[in-house]
C-alpha positions as CSV (number, residue, x, y, z in Angstrom):
1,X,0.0,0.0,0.0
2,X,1.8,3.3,-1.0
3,X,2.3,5.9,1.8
4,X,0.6,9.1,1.2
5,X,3.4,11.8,3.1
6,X,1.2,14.7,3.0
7,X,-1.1,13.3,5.7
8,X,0.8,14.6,9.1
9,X,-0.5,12.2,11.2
10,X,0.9,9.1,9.5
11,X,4.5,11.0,8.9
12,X,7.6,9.2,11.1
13,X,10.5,10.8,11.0
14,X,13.5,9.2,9.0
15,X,10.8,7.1,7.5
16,X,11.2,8.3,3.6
17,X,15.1,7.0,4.2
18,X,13.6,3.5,4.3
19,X,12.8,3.4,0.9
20,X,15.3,2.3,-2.2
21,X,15.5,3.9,-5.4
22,X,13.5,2.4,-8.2
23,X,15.1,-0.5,-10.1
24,X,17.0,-1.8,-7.0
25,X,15.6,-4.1,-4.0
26,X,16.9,-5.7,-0.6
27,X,17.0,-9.0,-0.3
28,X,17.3,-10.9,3.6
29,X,16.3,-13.9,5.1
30,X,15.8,-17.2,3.6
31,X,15.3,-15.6,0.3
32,X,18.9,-14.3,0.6
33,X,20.2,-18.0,1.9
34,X,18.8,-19.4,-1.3
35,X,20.7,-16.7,-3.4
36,X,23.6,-17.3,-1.7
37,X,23.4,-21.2,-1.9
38,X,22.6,-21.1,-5.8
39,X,25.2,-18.5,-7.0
40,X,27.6,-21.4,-4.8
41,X,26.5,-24.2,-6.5
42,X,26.7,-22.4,-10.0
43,X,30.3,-21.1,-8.7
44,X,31.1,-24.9,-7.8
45,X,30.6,-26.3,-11.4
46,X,32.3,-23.8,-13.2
47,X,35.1,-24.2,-11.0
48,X,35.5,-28.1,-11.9
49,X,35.8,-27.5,-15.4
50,X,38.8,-25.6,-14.4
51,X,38.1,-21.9,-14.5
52,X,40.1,-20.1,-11.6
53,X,38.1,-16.8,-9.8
54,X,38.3,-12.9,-11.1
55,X,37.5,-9.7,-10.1
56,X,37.5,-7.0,-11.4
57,X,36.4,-3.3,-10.2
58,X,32.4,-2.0,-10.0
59,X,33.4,1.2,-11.8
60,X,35.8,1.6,-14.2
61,X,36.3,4.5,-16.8
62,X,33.3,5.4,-19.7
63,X,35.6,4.3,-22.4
64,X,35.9,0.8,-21.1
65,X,32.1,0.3,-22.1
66,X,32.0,3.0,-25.0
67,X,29.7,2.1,-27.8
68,X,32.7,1.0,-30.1
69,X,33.0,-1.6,-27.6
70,X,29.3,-2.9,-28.4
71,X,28.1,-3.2,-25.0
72,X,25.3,-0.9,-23.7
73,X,23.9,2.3,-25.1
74,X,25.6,5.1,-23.0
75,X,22.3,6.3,-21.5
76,X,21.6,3.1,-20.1
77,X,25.0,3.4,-18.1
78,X,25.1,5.1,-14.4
79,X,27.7,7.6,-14.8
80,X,29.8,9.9,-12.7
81,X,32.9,11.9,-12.2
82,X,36.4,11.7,-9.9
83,X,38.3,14.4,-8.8
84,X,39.9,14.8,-12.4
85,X,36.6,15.1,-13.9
86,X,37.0,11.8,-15.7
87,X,33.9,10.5,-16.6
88,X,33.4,6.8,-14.5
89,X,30.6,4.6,-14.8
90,X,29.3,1.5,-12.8
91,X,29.7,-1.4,-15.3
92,X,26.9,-2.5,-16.9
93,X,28.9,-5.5,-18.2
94,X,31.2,-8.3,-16.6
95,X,32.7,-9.3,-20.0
96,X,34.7,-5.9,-21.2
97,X,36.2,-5.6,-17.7
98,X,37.4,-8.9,-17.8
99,X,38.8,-8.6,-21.4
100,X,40.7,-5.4,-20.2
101,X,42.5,-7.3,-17.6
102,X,43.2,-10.0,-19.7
103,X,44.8,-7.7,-22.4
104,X,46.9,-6.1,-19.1
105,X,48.2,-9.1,-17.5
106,X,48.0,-11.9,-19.8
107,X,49.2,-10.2,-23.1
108,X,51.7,-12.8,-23.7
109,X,49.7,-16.2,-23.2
110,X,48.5,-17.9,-26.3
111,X,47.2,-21.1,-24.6
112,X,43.3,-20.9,-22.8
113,X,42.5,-18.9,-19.9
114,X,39.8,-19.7,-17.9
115,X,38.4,-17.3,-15.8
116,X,35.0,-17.1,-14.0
117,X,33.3,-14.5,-11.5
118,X,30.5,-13.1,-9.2
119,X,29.5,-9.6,-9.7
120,X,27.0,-7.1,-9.7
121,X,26.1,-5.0,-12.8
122,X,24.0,-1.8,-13.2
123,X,22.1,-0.9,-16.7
124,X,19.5,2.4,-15.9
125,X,16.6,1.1,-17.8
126,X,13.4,2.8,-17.5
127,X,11.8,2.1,-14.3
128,X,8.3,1.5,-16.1
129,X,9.5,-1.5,-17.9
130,X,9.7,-3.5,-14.2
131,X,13.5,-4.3,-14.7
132,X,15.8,-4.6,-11.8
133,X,18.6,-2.2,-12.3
134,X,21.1,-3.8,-10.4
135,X,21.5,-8.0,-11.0
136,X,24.3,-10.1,-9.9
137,X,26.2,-12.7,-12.6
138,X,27.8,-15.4,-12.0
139,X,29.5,-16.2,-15.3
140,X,32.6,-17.4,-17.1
141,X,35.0,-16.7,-19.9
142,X,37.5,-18.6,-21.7
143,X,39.8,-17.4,-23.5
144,X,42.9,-18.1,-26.1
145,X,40.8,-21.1,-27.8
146,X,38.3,-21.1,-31.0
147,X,37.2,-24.2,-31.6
148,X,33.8,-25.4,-31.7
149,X,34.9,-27.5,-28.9
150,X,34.8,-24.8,-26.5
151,X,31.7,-23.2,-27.9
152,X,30.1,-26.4,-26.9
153,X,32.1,-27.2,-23.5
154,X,30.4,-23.2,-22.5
155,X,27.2,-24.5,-24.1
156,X,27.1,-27.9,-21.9
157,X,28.8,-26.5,-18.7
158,X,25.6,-23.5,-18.7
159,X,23.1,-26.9,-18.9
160,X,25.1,-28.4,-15.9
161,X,25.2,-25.2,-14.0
162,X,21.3,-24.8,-13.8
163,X,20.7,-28.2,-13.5
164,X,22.7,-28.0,-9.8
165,X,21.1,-25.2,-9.4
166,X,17.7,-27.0,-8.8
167,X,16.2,-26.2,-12.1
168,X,14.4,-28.9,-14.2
169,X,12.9,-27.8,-16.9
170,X,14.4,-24.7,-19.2
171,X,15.9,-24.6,-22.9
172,X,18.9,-23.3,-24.0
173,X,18.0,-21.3,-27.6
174,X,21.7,-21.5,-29.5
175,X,22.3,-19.3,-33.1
176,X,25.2,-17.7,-34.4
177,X,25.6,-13.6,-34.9
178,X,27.3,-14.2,-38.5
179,X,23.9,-15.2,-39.9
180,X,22.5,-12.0,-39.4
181,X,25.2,-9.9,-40.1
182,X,25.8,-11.8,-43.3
183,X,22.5,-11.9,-44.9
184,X,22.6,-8.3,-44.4
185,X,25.6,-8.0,-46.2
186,X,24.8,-9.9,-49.2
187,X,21.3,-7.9,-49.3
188,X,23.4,-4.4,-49.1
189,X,21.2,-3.6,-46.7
190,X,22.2,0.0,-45.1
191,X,23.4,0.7,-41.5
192,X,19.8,2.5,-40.6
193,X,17.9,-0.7,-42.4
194,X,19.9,-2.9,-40.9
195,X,19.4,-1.8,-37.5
196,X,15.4,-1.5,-37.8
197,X,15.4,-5.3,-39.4
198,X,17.5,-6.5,-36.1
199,X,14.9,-4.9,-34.0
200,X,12.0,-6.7,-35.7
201,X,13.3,-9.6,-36.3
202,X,13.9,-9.6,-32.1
203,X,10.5,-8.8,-31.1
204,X,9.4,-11.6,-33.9
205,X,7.6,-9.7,-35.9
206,X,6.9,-11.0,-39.2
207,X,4.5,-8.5,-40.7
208,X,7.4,-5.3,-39.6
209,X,9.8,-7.4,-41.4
210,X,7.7,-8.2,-44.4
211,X,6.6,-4.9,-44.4
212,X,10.5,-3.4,-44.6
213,X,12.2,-6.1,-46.5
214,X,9.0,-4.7,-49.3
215,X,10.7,-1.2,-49.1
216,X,14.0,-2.6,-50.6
217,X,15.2,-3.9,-53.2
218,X,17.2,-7.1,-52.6
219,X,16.4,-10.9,-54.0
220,X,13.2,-12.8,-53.3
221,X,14.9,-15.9,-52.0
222,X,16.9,-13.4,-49.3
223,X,13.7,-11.8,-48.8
224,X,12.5,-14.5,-48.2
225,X,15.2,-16.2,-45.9
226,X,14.8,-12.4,-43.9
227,X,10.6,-13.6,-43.1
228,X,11.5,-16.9,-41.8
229,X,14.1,-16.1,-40.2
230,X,11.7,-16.2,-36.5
231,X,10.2,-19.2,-37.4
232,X,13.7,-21.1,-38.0
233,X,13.6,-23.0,-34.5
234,X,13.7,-26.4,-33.4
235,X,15.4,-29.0,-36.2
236,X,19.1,-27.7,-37.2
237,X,19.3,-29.9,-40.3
238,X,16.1,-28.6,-41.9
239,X,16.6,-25.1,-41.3
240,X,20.6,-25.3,-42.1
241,X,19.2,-26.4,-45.3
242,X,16.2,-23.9,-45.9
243,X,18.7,-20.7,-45.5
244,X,21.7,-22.5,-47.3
245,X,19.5,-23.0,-50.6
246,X,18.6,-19.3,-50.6
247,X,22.5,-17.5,-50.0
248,X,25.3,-17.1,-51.0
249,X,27.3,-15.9,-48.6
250,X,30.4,-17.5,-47.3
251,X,30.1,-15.7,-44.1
252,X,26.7,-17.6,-43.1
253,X,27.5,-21.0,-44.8
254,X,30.7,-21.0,-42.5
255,X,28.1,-20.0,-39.1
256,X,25.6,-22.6,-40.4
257,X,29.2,-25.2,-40.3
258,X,29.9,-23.8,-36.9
259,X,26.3,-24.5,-35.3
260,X,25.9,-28.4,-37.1
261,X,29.3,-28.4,-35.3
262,X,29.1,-27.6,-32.1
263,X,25.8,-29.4,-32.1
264,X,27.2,-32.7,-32.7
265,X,29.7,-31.7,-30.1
266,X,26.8,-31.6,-27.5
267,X,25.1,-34.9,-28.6
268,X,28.0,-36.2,-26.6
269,X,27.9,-34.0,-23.7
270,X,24.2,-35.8,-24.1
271,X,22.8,-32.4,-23.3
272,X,20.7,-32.5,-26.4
273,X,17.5,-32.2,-24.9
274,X,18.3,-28.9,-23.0
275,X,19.2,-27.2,-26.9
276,X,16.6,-25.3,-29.7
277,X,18.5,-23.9,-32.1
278,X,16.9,-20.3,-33.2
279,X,19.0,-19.0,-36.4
280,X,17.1,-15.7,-35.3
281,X,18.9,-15.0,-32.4
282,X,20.5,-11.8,-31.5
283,X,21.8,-10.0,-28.8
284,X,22.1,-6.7,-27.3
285,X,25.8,-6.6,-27.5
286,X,27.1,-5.8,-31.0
287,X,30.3,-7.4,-30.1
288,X,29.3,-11.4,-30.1
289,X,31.1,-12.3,-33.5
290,X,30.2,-16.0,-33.6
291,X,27.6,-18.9,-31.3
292,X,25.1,-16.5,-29.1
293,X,22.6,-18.5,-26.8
294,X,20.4,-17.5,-23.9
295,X,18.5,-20.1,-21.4
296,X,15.0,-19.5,-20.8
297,X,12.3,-21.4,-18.4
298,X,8.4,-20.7,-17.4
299,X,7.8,-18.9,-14.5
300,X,10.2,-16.0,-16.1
301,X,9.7,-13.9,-18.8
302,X,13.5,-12.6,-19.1
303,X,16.6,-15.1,-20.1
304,X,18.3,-16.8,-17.0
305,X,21.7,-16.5,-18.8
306,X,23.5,-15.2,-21.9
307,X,26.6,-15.7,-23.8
308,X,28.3,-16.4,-27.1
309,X,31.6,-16.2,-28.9
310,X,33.4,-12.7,-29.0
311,X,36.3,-13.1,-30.9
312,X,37.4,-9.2,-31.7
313,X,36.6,-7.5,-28.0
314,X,39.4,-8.5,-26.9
315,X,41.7,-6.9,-29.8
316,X,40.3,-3.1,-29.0
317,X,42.3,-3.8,-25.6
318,X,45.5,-4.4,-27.6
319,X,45.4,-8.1,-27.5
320,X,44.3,-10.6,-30.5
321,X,42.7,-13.4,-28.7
322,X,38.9,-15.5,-29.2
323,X,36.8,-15.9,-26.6
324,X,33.4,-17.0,-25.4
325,X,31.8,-16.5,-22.3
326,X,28.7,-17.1,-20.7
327,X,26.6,-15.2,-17.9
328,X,23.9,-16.8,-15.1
329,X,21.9,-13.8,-13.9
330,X,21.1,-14.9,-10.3
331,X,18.1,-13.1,-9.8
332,X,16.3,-14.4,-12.7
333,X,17.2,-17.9,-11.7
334,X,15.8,-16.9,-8.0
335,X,13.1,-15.6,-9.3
336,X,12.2,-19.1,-11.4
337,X,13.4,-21.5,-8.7
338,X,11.0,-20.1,-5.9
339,X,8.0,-19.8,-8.9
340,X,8.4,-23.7,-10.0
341,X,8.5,-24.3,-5.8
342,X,11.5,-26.0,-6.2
343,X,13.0,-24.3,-3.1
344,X,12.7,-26.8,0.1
345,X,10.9,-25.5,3.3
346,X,13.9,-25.5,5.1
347,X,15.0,-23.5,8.1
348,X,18.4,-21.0,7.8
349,X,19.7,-23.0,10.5
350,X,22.0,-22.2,13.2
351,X,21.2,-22.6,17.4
352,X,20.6,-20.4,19.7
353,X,22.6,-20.8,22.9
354,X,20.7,-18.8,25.9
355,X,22.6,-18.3,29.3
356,X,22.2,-16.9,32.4
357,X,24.9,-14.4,33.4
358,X,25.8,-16.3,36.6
359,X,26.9,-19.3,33.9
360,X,29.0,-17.6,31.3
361,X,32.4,-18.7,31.8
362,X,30.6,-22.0,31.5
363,X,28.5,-21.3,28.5
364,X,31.9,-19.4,26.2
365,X,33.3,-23.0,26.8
366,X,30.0,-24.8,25.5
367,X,29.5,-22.2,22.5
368,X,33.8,-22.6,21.7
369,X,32.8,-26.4,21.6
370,X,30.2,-26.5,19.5
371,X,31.0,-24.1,16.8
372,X,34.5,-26.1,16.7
373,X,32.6,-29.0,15.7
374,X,31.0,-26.7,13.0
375,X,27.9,-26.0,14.8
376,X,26.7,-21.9,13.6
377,X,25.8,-20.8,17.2
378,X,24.7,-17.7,18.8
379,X,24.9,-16.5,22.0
380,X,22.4,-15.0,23.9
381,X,22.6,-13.6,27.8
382,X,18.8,-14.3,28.9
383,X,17.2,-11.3,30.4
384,X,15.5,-11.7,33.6
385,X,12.8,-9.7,32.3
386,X,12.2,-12.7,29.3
387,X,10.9,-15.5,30.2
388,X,12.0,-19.4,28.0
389,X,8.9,-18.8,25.7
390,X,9.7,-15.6,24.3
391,X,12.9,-17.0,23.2
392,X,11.5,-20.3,21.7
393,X,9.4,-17.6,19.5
394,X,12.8,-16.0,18.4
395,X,14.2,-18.7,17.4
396,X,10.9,-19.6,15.2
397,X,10.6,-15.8,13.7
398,X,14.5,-16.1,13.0
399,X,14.8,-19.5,11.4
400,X,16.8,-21.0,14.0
401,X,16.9,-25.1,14.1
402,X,17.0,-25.5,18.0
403,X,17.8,-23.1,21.3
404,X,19.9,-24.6,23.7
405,X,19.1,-23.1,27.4
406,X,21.7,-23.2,30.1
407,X,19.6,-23.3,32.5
408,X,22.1,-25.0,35.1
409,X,26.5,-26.0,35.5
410,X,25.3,-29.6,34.6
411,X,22.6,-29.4,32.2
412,X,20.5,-27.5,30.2
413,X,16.9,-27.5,28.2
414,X,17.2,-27.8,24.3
415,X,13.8,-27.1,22.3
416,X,13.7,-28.2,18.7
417,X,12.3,-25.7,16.5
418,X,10.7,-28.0,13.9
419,X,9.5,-30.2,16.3
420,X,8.8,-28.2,19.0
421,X,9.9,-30.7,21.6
422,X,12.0,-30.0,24.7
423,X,14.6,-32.2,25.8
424,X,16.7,-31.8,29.3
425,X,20.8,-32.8,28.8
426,X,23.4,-33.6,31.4
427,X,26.9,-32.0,30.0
């Protein structure tokens, strides 16, 4: 219910400072234990195929995400200024960060890197469209290796990732950005064109493209390769063969070899099930050169992860290397895993040890036992104001598992939250 501040009777002071800005939200509890536990487990499986931790700063200069770059438009970026009025921003994406440092420190290696991260990113996007302005990605690159083996190895490792996450049930959609970009070519399509196309083709709309392609003049079989292009999901061989009848153009016969590779690659990984392949597919960032894909589920309308091949970012940092990454947006996969209930009822855990203050020498030896044998405890002088019930409700309203009251030297009462039992131990 919103708070209407111009009645004076309902007005607490310091009470607008307990709002956040639009875009942004807190997160606490057992929602934030799940986040926490899933951006682990993601973390865990990208670190047995071998990638070793990154970070890399929050804000870094304007230029490092410029347009040329092909990352964000710079009104969508948070900007700001230091004391030498150099124009900062906070990133907006992991992946041109992480290409910088690579180009600083590992100019010289010409065998892979892997490298994988947690972060936080910031895009301002209009408020009205619902979007959360600042997500955290766990994601991974790898760099110094071309092959379709790693385009698939990225591809398979995403479908592990959100399976130990808890997910069951979500496709990866795989394409490549050459198609696209080629077609265009061989139609002489112009910058302006090109860029309106893109955008339909996107939002799938057949009648816009129809509708433009109609304007220009370019061949009937591109035309009509251009209108089919949203409907080209699903079986690789058939629509490899509907666009390769109807071009020319080297540059999306060699994507078209790239995707029947990789996706015999992945028959092996025997992740076949998890992939669609969408020869529409394109992505917000100009600078994917090769494989794109995105992983969607129900229960969310926005893609749980992104990533694709970006062979020339790397270059406008001074250092010729491929690479392909991949990025898990955590709050999307939240959001899906609690909306399919696939999140257990579970407590956060942790007891509760209540003393008296007569017994505290005696309880800092119990508490220094049990956390040694890994037990989370907390210790809590009982008030003689309180009596044992009001802490037994504590313990419920914070998601302890048990309280353990030392109520005496030689024994003391411990009540079992999801049982609500008490129990009376000699120590």
């Amino acid at each position: 219910m919103s708070q209407d501040w111009n009645r004076e009777e309902d007005y607490v002071e310091g009470q607008e400072l307990l709002h956040t800005p639009g875009g942004v939200r807190d997160i606490y509890g057992i929602e934030c234990a799940r986040k926490l536990a899933v951006e682990r487990e993601v973390h865990d499986v990208m670190k047995s195929y071998g990638f070793r931790d990154i970070e890399t700063p929050t804000f870094e200069y304007f230029d490092i995400f410029s347009k040329e770059r092909g990352t964000v438009q710079s009104k969508e970026m948070f900007k700001f200024f230091d004391r030498g009025n150099n124009t900062l921003v906070l990133r907006p994406d992991v992946t041109p960060s992480i290409a910088r440092c690579v180009a600083k420190y590992r100019r010289e290696e010409e065998l892979p890197l892997r490298l994988c991260y947690t972060g936080k990113t910031f895009v301002n996007t209009s408020q009205y469209k619902g979007k959360l302005q600042e997500v955290t990605q766990v994601g991974a690159e790898l760099y110094n290796d071309d092959t379709s083996d790693a385009d698939a190895e990225m591809i398979a490792m995403l479908v592990e990732c959100l399976k130990k996450s808890g997910l069951q049930e979500f496709q990866l959609e795989i394409g490549h950005a050459d198609i696209f970009r080629g077609l265009v070519e061989e139609a002489g399509v112009s910058a302006h064109a090109t860029e309106e196309l893109r955008k339909l083709i996107v939002s799938k709309n057949f009648f816009g493209v129809e509708e433009l392609l109609n304007q220009m003049t370019i061949s009937e079989k591109l035309k009509e390769v251009f209108v089919k292009l949203p409907e080209l999901l699903g079986d690789l061989s058939a629509c490899v063969s509907f666009v390769r009848e109807r071009t020319e153009s080297q540059r999306v016969h060699h994507a078209l070899e790239r995707l029947e590779k990789v996706e015999e690659i992945l028959r092996l990984y025997g992740v076949s099930e998890y992939i669609t392949v969408d020869l529409s597919m394109l992505s917000q960032y100009s600078y994917y050169t090769g494989v794109v894909f995105k992983a969607y589920t129900y229960g969310s309308g926005e893609a749980l992860a992104t990533g694709g091949r970006y062979d020339g970012l790397v270059k406008q940092f001074g250092m010729d290397a491929p690479a392909i990454g991949l990025a898990i947006v955590a709050d999307q996969l939240l959001l899906a895993l609690t909306r399919q209930k696939l999140f257990k009822d579970t407590a956060l855990g942790g007891t509760v040890l209540l003393y008296p203050q007569e017994l505290r020498k005696k309880a800092l030896k119990l508490a220094e036992d049990k956390r040694r044998q890994g037990t989370s405890l907390q210790m809590l002088r009982k008030s003689s104001r309180r009596d044992f019930a009001e802490y037994k409700e504590y313990a419920v309203r914070m998601g302890h598992e048990e309280v353990l009251y030392l109520e005496r030297e030689d024994s003391l009462v411990a009540f079992h939250v999801e049982t609500g039992e008490e129990t009376r131990q000699e120590i």
